[in-house]
Structure formats: structure tokens, C-alpha cells
SEDREN-623862 format. One line per field, with one value per residue: residue number from 1; x, y, z of N, C-alpha, C in turn; residue in three letters. Coordinates in nm, 4 decimals, padded with zeros to 6 digits. Layout:
BEGIN
miba = (NUM; ...)
n.x = (X; ...)
n.y = (Y; ...)
n.z = (Z; ...)
ca.x = (X; ...)
ca.y = (Y; ...)
ca.z = (Z; ...)
c.x = (X; ...)
c.y = (Y; ...)
c.z = (Z; ...)
pagu = (Ala; ...)
end
This chain:
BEGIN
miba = (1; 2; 3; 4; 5; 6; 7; 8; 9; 10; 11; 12; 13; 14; 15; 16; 17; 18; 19; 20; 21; 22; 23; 24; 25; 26; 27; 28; 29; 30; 31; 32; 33; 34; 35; 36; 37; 38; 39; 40; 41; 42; 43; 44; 45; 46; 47; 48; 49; 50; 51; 52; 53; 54; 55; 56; 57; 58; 59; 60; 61; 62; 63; 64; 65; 66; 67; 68; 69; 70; 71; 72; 73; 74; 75; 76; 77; 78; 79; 80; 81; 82; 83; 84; 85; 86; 87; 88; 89; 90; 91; 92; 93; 94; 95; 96; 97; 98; 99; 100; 101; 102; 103; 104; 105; 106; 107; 108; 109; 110; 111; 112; 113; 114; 115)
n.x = (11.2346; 11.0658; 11.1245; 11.0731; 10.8143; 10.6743; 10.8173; 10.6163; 10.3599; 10.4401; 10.3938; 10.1962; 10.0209; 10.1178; 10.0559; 09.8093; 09.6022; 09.7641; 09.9028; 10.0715; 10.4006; 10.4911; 10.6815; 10.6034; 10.5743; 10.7551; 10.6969; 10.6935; 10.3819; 10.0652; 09.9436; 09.6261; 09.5791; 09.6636; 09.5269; 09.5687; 09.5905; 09.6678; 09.9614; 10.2312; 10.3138; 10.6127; 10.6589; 10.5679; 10.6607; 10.6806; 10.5293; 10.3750; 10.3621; 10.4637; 10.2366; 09.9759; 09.8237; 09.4567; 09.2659; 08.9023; 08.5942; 08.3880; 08.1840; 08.3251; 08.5516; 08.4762; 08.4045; 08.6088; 08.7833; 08.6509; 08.5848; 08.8713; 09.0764; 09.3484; 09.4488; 09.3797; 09.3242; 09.1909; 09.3626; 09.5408; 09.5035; 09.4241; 09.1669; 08.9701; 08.8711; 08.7507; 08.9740; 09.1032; 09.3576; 09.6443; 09.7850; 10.1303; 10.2741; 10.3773; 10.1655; 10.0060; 09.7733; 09.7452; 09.6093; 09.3098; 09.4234; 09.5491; 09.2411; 09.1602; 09.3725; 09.2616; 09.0350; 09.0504; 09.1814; 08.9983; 08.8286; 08.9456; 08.9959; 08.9283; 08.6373; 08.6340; 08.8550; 08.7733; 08.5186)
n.y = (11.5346; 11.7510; 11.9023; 11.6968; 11.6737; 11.9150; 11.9290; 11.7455; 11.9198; 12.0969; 12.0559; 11.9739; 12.2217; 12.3828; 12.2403; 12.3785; 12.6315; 12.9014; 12.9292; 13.0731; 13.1039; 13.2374; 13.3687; 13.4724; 13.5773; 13.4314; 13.1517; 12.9493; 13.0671; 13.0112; 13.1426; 13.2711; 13.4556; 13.6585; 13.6052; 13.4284; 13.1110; 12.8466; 12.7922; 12.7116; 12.5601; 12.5643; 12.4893; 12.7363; 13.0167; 12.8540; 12.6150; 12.3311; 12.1098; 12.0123; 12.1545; 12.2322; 12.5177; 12.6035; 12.7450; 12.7452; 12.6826; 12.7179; 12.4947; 12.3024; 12.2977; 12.2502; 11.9662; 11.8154; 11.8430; 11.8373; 11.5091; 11.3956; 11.5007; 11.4267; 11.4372; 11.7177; 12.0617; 12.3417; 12.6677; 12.8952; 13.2406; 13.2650; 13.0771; 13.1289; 13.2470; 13.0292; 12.8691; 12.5755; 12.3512; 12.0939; 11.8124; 11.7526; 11.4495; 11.1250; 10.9862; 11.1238; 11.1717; 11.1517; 11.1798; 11.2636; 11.5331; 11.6237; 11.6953; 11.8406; 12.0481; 12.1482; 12.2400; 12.4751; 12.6277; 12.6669; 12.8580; 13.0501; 13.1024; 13.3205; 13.3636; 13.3018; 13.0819; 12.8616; 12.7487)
n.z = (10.4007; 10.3638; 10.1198; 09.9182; 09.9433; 09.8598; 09.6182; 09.4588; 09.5259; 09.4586; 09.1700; 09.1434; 09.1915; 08.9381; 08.7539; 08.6881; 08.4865; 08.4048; 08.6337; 08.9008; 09.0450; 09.3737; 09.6089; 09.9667; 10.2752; 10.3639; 10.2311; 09.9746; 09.7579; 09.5561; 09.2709; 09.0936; 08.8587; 08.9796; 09.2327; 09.5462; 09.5880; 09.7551; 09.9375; 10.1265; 10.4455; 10.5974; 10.8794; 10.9331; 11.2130; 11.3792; 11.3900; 11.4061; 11.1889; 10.8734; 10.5711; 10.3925; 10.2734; 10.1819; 09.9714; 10.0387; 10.1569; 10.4393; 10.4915; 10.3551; 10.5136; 10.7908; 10.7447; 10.6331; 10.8418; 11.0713; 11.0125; 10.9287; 11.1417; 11.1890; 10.9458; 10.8257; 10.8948; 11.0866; 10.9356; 11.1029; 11.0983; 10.7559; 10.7957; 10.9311; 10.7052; 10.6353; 10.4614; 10.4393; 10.6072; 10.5427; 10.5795; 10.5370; 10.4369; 10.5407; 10.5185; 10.3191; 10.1286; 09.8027; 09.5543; 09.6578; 09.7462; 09.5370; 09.4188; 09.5860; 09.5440; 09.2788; 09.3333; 09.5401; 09.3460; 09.1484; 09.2687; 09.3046; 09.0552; 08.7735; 08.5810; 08.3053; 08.2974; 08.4261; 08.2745)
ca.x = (11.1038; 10.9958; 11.1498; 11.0120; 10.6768; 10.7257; 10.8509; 10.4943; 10.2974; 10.4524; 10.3887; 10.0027; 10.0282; 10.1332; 09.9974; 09.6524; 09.6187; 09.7989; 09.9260; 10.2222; 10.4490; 10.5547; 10.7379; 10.5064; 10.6006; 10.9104; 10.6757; 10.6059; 10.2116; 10.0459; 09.8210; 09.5976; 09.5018; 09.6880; 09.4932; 09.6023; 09.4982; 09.7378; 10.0292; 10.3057; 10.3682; 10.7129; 10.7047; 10.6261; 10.6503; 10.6974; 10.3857; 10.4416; 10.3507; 10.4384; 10.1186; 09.9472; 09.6543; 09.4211; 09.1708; 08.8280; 08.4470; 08.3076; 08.1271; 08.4186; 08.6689; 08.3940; 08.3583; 08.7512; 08.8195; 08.5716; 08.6176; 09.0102; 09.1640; 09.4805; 09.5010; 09.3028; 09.2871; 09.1369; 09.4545; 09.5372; 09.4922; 09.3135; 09.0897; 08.8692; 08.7943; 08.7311; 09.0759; 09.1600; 09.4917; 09.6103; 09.9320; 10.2001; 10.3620; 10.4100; 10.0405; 09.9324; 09.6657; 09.7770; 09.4875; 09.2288; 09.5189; 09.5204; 09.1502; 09.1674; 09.4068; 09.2239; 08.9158; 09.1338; 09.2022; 08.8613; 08.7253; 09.0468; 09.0228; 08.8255; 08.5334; 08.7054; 08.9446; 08.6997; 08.4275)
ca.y = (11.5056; 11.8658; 11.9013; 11.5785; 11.6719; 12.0678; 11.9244; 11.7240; 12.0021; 12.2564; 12.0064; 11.9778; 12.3470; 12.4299; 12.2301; 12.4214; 12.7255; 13.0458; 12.9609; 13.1366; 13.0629; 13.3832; 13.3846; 13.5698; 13.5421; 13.3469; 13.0785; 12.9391; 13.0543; 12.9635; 13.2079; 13.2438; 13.5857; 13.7096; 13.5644; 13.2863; 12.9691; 12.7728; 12.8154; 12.6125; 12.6124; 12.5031; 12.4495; 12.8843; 13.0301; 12.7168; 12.5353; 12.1702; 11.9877; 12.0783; 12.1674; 12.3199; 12.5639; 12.5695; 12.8746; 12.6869; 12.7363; 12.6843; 12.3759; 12.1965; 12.3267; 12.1753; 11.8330; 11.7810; 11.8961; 11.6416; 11.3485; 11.3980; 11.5808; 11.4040; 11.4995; 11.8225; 12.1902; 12.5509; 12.6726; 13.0394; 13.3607; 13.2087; 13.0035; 13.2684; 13.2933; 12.8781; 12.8435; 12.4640; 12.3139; 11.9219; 11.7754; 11.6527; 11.3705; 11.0021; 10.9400; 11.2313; 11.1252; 11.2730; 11.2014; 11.3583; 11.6735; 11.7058; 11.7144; 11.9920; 12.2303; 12.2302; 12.2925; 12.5625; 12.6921; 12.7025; 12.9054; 13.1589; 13.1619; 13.3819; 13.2787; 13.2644; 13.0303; 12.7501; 12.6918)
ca.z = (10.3449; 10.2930; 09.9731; 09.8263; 09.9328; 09.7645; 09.4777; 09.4557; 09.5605; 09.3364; 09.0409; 09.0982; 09.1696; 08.8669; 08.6152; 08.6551; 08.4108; 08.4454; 08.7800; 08.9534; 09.2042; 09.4298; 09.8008; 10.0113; 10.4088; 10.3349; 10.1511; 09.8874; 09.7323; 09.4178; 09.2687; 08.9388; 08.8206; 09.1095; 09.3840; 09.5958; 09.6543; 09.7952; 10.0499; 10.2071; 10.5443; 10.6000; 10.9739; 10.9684; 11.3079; 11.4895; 11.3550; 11.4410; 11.0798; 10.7125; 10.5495; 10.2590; 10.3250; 10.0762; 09.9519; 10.0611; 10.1957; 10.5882; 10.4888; 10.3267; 10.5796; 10.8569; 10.6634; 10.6740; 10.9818; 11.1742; 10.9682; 10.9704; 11.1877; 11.1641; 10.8148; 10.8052; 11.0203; 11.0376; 10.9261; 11.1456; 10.9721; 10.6581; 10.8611; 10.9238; 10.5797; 10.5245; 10.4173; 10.5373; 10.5841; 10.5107; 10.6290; 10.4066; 10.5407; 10.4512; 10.4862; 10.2405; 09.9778; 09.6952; 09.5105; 09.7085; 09.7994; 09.4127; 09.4373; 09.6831; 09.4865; 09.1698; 09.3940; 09.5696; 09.1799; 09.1102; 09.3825; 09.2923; 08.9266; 08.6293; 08.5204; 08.1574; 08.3058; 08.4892; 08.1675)
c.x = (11.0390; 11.0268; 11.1053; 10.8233; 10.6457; 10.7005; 10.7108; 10.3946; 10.2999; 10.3961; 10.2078; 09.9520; 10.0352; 10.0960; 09.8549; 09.7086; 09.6640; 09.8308; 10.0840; 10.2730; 10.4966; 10.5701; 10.6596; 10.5238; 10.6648; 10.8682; 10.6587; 10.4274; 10.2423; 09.9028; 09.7723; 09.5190; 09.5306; 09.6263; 09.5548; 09.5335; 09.5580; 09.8482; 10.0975; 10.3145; 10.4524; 10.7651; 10.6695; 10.5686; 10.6218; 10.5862; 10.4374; 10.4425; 10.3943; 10.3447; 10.1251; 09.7685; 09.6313; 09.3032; 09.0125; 08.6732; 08.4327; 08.2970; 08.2145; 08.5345; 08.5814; 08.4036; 08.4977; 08.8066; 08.8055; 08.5778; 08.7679; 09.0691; 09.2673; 09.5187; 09.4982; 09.3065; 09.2817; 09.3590; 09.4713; 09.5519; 09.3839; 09.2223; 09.0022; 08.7602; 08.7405; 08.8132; 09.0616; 09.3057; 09.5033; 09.7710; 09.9916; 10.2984; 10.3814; 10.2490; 09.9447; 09.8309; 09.6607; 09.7009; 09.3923; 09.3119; 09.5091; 09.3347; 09.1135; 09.2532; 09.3383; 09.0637; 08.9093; 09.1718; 09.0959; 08.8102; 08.8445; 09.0307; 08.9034; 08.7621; 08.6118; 08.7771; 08.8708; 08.5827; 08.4730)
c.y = (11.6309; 11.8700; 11.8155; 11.6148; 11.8586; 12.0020; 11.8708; 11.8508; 12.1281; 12.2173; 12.0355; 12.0662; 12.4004; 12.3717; 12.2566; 12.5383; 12.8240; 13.0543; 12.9895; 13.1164; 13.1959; 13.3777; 13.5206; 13.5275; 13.4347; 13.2109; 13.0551; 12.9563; 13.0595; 13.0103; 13.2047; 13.3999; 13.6819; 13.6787; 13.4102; 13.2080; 12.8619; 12.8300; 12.7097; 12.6710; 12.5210; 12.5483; 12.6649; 12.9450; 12.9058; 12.6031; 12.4143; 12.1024; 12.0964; 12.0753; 12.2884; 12.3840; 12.5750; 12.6576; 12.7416; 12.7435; 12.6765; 12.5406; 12.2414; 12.1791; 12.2252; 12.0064; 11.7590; 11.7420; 11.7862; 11.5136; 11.3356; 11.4465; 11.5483; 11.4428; 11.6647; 11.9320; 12.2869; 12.5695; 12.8858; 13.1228; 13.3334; 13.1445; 13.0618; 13.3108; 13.1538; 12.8286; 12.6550; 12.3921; 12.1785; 11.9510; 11.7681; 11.5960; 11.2512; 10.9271; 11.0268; 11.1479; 11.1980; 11.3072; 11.2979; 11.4897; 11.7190; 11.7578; 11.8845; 12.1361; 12.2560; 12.2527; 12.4616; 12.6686; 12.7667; 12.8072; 13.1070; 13.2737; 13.2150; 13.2958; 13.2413; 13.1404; 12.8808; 12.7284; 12.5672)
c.z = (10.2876; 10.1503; 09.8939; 09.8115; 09.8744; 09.6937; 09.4404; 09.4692; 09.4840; 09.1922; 09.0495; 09.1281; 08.9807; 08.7228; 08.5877; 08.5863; 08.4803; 08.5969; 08.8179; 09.0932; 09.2672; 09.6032; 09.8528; 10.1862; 10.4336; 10.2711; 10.0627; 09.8283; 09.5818; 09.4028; 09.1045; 08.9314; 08.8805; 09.2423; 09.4003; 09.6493; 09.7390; 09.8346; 10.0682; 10.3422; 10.5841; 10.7654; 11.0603; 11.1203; 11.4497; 11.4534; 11.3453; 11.3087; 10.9595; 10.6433; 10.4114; 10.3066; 10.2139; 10.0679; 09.9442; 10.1076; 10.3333; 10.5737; 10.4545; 10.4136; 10.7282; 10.8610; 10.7102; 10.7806; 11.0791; 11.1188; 10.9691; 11.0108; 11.2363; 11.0357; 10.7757; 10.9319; 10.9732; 11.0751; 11.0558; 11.0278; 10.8530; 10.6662; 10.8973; 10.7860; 10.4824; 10.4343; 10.5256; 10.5079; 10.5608; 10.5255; 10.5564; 10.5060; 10.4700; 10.4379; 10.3937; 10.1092; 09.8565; 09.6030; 09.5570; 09.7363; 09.6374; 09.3831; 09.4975; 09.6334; 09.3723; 09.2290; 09.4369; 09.4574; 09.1801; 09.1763; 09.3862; 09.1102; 08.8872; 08.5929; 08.3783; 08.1827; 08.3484; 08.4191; 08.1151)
pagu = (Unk; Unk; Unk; Unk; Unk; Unk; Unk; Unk; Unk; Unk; Unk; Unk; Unk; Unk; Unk; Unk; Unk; Unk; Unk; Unk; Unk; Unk; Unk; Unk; Unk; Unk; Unk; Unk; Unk; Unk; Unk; Unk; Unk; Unk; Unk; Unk; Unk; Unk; Unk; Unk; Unk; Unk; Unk; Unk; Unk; Unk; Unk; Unk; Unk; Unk; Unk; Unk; Unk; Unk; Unk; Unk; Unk; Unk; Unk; Unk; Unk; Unk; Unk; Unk; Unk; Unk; Unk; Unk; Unk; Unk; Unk; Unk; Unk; Unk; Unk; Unk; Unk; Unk; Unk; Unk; Unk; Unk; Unk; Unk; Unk; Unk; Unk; Unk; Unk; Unk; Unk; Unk; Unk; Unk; Unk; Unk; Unk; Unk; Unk; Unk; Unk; Unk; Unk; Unk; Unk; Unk; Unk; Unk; Unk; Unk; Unk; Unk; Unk; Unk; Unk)
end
């Protein structure tokens, strides 16, 4: 299943502007301008679910969190900074998850780039 849900994940990764894919702590990230916004975590350091963290704010990472926290979690490390994570699984919403990376974009990219 990982690979099916990648291959998704890299696609609505990458069809936002100027975005790059680059292995960074044996994962896949997806950055724009050089910063990153997005992350796989493919199970890293034992972490029970496959997941995508996602460059975010307190309030939205909050919001998630308590209304789904089967879908949604303060991710470690980036969680600190209102990064939030989201499962990928067979119940993923791909809608709202695309929602969330070009949010995740936004909050990464140049002003030039988000007018």
C-alpha cells in the first residue's frame, strides 16, 4: 500500500509550482523555494502508521487533531512548530489531504509564487 499511496502523494506534491522532491532522513520531502512543506513518513523509526506531515499553524494543527485523531497528529520534531501529520491509509480523504498540501505550499512559498 505504501507505494500506491506515494505515488498519490507525490502527484499532488508536485503539481504545485516550483516544487521539488529531495530525500532528506531517508524520506521523501517536497519543498518550494527550498523550504519544506511536506514529508513522508514511511513507518521512520518505528512510527506505527504511514503518514504525511505537513508545514502548518497551532490553530489548524489543534482543529485536526481534536476533531480527528484517527486521521490527524502533532507529528514529533515538527510538531513543535504546528507542523501536523494525517495518515495515509485506505480511509485517506484525498480531497481534503490535497487541501492540506497546497495549504502546506502556501505557508512555504514566495510571495511571487502565491498572488
Amino acid at each position: 500500500m505504501a507505494k500506491r499511496e506515494l505515488t498519490r502523494l507525490r502527484k499532488l506534491c508536485l503539481a504545485l509550482p516550483e516544487t521539488t522532491e529531495k530525500v532528506a532522513w531517508g524520506e521523501p520531502t517536497w519543498r518550494v523555494a527550498g523550504k519544506m512543506f511536506a514529508m513522508l513518513d514511511d513507518h521512520h523509526h518505528g512510527a506505527p502508521d504511514l503518514s504525511v506531515w505537513l508545514k502548518s499553524d497551532f490553530e489548524t494543527q489543534s482543529v485536526l487533531v481534536e476533531s480527528a485523531p484517527k486521521r490527524f497528529f502533532v507529528p514529533p520534531y515538527q510538531g513543535k512548530a504546528g507542523w501536523i501529520a494525517a495518515r495515509l491509509d485506505r480511509n485517506t480523504d484525498w480531497e481534503e489531504l490535497a487541501e492540506l498540501v497546497e495549504e502546506a505550499w502556501r505557508r512555504a512559498a514566495p510571495p511571487r509564487l502565491t498572488r
